[in-house]
VEXLUM-959193 format. One record per residue (C-alpha): x, y, z. Coordinates in pm, whole numbers, padded with zeros to 5 digits, always signed. Layout:
BEGIN
XYZ...
This chain:
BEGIN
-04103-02058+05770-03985-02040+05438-03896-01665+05318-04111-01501+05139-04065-01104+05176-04203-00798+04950-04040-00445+04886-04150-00149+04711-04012+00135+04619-04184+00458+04488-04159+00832+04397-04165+01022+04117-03995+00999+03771-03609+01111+03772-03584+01054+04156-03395+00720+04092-03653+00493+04104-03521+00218+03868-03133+00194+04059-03300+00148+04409-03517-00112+04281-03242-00314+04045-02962-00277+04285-03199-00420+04550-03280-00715+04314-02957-00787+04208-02743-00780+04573-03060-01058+04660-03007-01251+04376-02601-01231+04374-02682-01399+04750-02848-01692+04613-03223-01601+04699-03467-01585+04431-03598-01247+04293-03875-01161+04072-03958-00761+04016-04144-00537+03801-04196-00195+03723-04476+00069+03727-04372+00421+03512-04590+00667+03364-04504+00796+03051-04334+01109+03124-03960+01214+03210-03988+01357+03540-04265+01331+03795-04585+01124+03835-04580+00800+04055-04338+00529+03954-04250+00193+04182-04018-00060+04150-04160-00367+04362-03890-00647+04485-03981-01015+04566-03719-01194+04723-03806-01631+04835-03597-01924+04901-03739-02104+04610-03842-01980+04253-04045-01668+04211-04222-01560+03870-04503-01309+03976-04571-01006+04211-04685-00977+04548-04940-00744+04559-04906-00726+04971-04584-00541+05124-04308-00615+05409-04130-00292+05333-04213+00034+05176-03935+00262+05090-04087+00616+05006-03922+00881+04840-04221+01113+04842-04557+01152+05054-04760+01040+04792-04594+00709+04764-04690+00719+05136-05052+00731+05077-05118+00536+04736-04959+00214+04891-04992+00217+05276-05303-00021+05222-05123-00267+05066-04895-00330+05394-04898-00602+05579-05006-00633+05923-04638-00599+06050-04475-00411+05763-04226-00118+05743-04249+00204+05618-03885+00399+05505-03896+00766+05453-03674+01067+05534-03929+01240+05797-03720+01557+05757-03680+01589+05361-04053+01480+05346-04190+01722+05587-04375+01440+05771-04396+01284+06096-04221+00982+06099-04326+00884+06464-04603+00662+06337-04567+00305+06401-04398+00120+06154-04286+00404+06036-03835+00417+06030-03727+00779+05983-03402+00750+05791-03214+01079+05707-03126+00973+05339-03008+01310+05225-02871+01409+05556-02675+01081+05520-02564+01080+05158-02446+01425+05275-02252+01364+05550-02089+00947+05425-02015+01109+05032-02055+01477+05010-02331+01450+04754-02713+01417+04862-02777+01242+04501-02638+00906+04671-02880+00923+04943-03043+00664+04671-02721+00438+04761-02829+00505+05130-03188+00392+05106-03056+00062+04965-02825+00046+05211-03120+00116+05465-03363-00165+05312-03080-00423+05381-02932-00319+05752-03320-00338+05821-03347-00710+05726-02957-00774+05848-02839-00853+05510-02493-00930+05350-02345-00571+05336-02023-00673+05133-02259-00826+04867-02437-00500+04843-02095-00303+04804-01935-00576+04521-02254-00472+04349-02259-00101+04390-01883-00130+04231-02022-00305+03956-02330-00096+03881-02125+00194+03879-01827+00056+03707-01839+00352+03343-01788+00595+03638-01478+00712+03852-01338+00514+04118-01415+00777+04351-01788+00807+04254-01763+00364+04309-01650+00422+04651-01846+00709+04690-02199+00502+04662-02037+00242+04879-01977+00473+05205-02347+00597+05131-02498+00296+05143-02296+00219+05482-02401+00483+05645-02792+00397+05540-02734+00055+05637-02504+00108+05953-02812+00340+06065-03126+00143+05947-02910-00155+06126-02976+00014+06469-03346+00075+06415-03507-00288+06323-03807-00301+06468-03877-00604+06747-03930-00943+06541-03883-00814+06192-03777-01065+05932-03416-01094+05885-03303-01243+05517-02939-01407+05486-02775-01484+05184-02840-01882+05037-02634-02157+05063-02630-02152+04676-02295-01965+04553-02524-01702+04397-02391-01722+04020-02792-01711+03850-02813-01405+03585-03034-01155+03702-03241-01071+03334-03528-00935+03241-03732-01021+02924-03589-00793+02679-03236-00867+02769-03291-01216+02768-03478-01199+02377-03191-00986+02280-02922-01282+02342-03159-01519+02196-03145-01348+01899-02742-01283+01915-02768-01669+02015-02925-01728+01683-02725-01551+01437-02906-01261+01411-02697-01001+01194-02890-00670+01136-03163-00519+01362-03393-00275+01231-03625-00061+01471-03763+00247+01567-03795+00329+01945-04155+00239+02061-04206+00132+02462-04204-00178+02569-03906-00281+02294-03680+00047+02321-03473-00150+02550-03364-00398+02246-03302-00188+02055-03057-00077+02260-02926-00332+02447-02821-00493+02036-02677-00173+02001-02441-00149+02256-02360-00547+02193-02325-00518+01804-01989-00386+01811-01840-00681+01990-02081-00940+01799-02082-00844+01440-02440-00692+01439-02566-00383+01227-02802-00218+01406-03019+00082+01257-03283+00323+01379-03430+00474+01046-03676+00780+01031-03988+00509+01153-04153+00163+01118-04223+00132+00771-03833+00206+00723-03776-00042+00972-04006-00355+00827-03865-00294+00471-03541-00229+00589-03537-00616+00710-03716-00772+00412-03478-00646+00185-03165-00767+00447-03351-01097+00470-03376-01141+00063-02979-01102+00063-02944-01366+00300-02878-01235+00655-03089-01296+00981-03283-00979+01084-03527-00872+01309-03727-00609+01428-03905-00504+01702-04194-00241+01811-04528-00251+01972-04891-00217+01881-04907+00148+01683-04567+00031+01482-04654-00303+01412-04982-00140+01250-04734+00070+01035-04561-00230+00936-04868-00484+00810-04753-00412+00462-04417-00550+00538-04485-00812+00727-04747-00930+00385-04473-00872+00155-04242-01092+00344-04502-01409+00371-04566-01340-00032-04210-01322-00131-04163-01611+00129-03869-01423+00308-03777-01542+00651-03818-01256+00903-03870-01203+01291-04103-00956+01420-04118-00883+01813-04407-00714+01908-04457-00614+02261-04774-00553+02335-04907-00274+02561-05214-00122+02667-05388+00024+02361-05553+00112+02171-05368+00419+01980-05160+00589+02268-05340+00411+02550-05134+00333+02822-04779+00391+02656-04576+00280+02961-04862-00047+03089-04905-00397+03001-05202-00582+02839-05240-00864+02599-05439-00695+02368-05276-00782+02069-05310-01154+01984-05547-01245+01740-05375-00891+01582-05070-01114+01534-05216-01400+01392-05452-01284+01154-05233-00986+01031-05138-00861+00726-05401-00879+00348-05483-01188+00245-05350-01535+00415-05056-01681+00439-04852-01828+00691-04684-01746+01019-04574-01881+01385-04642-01733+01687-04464-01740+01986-04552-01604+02357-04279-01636+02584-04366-01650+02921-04035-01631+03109-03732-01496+03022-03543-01814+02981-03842-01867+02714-03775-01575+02572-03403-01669+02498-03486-01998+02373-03812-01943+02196-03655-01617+01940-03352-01885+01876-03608-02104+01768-03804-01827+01597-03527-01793+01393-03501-02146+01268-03841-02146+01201-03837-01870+00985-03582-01997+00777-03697-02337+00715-04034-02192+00662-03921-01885+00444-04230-01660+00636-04245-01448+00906-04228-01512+01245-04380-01282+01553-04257-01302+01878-04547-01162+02087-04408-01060+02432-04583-00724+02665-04449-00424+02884-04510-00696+03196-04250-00942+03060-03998-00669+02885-03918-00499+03205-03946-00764+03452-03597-00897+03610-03562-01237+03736-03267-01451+03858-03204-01742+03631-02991-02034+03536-02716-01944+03305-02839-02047+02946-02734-02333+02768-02609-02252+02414-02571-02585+02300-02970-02598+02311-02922-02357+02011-02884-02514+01691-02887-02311+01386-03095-02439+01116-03116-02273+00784-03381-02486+00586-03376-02533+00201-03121-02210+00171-02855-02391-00109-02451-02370-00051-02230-02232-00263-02157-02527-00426-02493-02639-00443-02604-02289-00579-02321-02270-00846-02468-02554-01067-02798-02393-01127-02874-02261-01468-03242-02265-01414-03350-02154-01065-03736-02128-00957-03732-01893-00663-04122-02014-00549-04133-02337-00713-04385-02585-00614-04292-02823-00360-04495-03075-00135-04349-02912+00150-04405-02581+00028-04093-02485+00092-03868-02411-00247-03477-02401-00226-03351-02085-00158-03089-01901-00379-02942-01623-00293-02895-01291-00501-02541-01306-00651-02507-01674-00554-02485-01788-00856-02540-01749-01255-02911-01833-01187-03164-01495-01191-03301-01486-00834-03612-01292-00879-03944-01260-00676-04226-00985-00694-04495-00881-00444-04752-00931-00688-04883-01270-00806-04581-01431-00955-04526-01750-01110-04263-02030-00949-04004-01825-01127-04126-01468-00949-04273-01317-01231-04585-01098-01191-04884-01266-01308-05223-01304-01312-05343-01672-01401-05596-01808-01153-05450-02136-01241-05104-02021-01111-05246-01781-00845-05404-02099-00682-05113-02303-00704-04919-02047-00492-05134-01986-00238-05162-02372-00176-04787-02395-00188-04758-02103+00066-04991-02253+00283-04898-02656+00290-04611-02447+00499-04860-02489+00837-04829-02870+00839-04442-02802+00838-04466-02522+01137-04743-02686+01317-04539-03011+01380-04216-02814+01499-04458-02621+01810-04400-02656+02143-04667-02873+02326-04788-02632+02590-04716-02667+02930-04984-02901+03085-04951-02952+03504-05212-03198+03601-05379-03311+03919-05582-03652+03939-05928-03594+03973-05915-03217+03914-06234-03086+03794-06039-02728+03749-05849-02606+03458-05657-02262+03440-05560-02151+03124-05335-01892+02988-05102-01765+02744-04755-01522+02760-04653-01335+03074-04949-01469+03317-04737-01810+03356-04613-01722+03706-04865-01583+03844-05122-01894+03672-04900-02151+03843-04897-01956+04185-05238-01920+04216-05289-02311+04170-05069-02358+04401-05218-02160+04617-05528-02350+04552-05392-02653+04575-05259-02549+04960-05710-02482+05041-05745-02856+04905-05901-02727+04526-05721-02993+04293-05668-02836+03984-05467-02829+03634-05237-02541+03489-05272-02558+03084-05034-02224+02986-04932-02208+02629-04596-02047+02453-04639-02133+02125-04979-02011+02010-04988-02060+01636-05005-02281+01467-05256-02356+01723-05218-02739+01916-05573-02874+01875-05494-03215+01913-05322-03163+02240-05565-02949+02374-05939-03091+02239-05878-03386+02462-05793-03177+02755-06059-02918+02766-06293-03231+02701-06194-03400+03070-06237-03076+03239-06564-02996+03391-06468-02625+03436-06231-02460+03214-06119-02086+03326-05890-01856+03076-05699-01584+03206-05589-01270+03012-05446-00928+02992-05744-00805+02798-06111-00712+02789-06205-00925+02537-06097-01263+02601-05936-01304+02273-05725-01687+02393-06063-01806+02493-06189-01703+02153-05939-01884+01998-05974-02186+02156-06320-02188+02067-06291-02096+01671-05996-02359+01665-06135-02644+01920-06491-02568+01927-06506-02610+02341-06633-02310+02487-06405-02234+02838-06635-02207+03152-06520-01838+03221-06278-01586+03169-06098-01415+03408-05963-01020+03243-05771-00736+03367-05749-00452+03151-05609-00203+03359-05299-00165+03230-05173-00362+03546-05048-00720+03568-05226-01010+03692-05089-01125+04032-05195-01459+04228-05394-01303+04460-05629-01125+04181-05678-01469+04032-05797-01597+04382-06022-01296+04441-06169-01351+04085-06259-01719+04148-06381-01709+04476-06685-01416+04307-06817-01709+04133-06610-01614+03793-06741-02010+03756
């Protein structure tokens, strides 16, 4: 039977949540499986429920589980919020003792994880290293691949404290090993030699952007981007990169404007509240027509909301943002190898383009790890647009920052470049960025601005379209929901319901002419969404005129798994 096999662990905040669950993840995928996890936090620093689910198959995984093999529960409550979602034949790991609970119950496997750490390292904190340890003696796992990545996770500290988490985890799984219950899946390591990066969304945007050039990062910590902010950080000093965190967002937004004007790459990043704070940014880039890129990860909302949960709330936000009109790309990665490739590209874009660019990603994405191929860098070409060399920059004696081109794109000077004035205003200006207020000239500029979206609109990924002859069923979505989309049609497809996938990455300029024809040959047309509204379904209608069939939403801060998508079509959501 091919493997298919679903952990979860849970507790509360500060009880190590996050190291169980990655450690887990990454010893799987080091093996040569395939992993997909995610996270569920509350927004505080110590308790409250948190879990760290684990997926581990012998073929490619992009979405959750929502049903469990194995439960490892640091707390009762853990206990009694997920023993519902076990299977028929699933596991239950708890410390009986250091729980105060009878672990006699069937399917129940009393592990002593303090009493362990305790007695295998002299410190009861790595009883965390011993209920990893448990999870894979239970499934009769690789324990050398486990240890190799103990070492590594631990590599900033001592040797000692290395070796330390290694005998912990022995003892868990040396103990856990003589306790498997009677037919329990065992998972070996694939034939594959393992070497896959094991990324999650934010890391993976963060090395497109390094990929790209990008040479000053702006931002103020806001969850679900905190993590790039970081992660560029802690890279800069080896790559070359300035990276800032100034007193908020509107520091941030200007910050990279005025970077952008001198001629480096920037970017920012933040999520719904921050992006709010930095409209008036984000405007005076597209009038001064300064290339930028924007990440905004979306999260449930509105104000506060849900600080720590994921929705897709925020995408007609992106697109229509900022006073007045002008023009911007949006991209919605779905995986993280799009979210390496598609911020390289946003890059390019905004360059050519001289306008913003918004990378719309959500908490879902940002924190979910998955093993991938190693990315190709010669995929990434860097393309600057009209900005002029040196040379070709020390002729001018007359420079027109916004002249009028049929493109709409003018040649770009640089500040300093050469004996030419570089000057633009965020008022009105005239081709050579002086204020003013002609209608005549104010009409040429806005044309010019906007004969940009021909230019953007032909450089947009085609969305991803898998078709089925003869299927009268369309599933439609955007972002994040990819994986879990394409399982669920699979699944279908597996009960004998042909259908197609249509799941976009590129959302604006929007693809009518790829997807009119489409929606036009499908009898019933379903969008699915991270949001109450149905805001891709309204898009498709203000920019195709089809109306979709139906609309499938979750709102609950929660992401959308397979099996929710089957549940919501088979109550007649057609």
């Amino acid at each position: 039977m091919p493997l298919d096999v679903n952990f979860l662990v849970g507790g509360e905040a500060g009880q190590g949540i996050q190291t169980i669950g990655f450690v887990l993840g990454k010893t799987m995928a080091r093996g040569g499986l395939h992993v997909f996890t995610d996270q569920d936090y509350e927004s505080r620093i110590r308790g409250g429920h948190n879990f760290f689910r684990v997926r581990v198959k012998d073929e490619e995984v992009k979405a959750h589980n929502e049903k469990l093999d194995i439960l490892i529960a640091l707390n009762k409550e853990t206990v009694e919020l997920h023993k519902n979602d076990m299977k028929e034949n699933g596991i239950v790991i708890l410390d009986g003792q250091a729980l105060k609970m009878d672990a006699g119950t069937p399917g129940f496997v009393d592990v002593p994880l303090e009493k362990l750490a305790v007695e295998a390292a002299e410190n009861k904190i790595m009883s965390n290293s011993v209920a990893v340890g448990a999870v894979l003696g239970l499934v009769g796992y690789d324990f050398e691949i486990l240890a190799d990545v103990l070492r590594w996770h631990f590599a900033k500290n001592t040797e000692k404290i290395q070796e330390d988490n290694v005998r912990a985890a022995r003892a868990g799984y040396d103990y856990a090993a003589e306790r498997i219950p009677k037919g329990f899946t065992k998972i070996s390591r694939a034939a594959s030699d393992g070497k896959r990066m094991f990324i999650n969304g934010n890391e993976a945007l963060s090395l497109g952007a390094m990929a790209a050039g990008c040479k000053f990062l702006a931002a103020y910590p806001m969850t679900p981007t905190t993590p790039i902010l970081e992660f560029m950080a802690d890279k800069g000093r080896d790559y070359n990169i300035a990276v800032l965190q100034p007193e908020d967002e509107i520091a941030a937004i200007n910050m990279i404007v005025g970077a952008a004007y001198t001629g480096v790459r920037t970017m920012t990043a933040t999520s719904g509240s921050g992006f709010a704070l930095m409209v008036e940014g984000i405007g005076l880039a597209g009038i001064t027509e300064t290339p930028i890129v924007v990440v905004l990860g979306e999260r449930a909302g509105p104000a506060v909301g849900l600080p720590t949960r994921t929705e897709q709330g925020e995408l007609l936000f992106a697109i229509r943002t900022g006073t007045g009109e002008f023009p911007r790309a949006v991209m919605t990665p779905a995986t993280a190898e799009d979210a390496f490739y598609l911020t390289a590209k946003a890059f390019n874009l905004a360059e050519k383009y001289q306008t913003p660019v918004i990378i719309l990603t959500d908490t879902h994405l940002a924190n979910s790890y998955n093993d991938v191929s190693k990315f190709d860098l010669k995929q990434i070409k860097i393309d600057r647009g009209a900005l002029l060399t040196n040379a070709e920059a020390v002729k001018l004696t007359d420079y027109k920052r916004h002249q009028v081109t049929e493109s709409g794109v003018s040649p770009r000077a640089l500040p300093m470049q050469s004996r030419a004035l570089v000057v633009t205003d965020s008022d009105e200006h005239d081709e050579y960025g002086h204020m003013t207020e002609s209608a005549e000239i104010r009409t040429r500029q806005v044309i010019k601005r906007l004969k940009k979206y021909s230019g953007l609109k032909s450089e947009m990924g085609q969305p991803r379209f898998h078709e089925m002859p003869d299927a009268e069923l369309t599933l439609i979505g955007w972002g994040s929901t990819y994986g879990a989309i394409k399982e669920a049609s699979e699944m279908l497809k597996k009960e004998g319901a042909a259908n197609n996938v249509l799941h976009f990455s590129e959302v604006w300029p929007f693809p009518v002419e790829t997807v009119a024809p489409i929606l036009q040959n499908s009898r019933k047309s379903i969008v699915i969404e991270n949001n109450a509204t149905g805001q891709f379904a309204h898009l498709i209608r203000g920019e195709t005129g089809h109306k979709v069939s139906g609309t499938i939403n979750k709102f609950d801060g929660r992401p959308i798994s397979p099996s929710f998508i089957l549940n919501e079509l088979r109550k007649g959501v057609v």
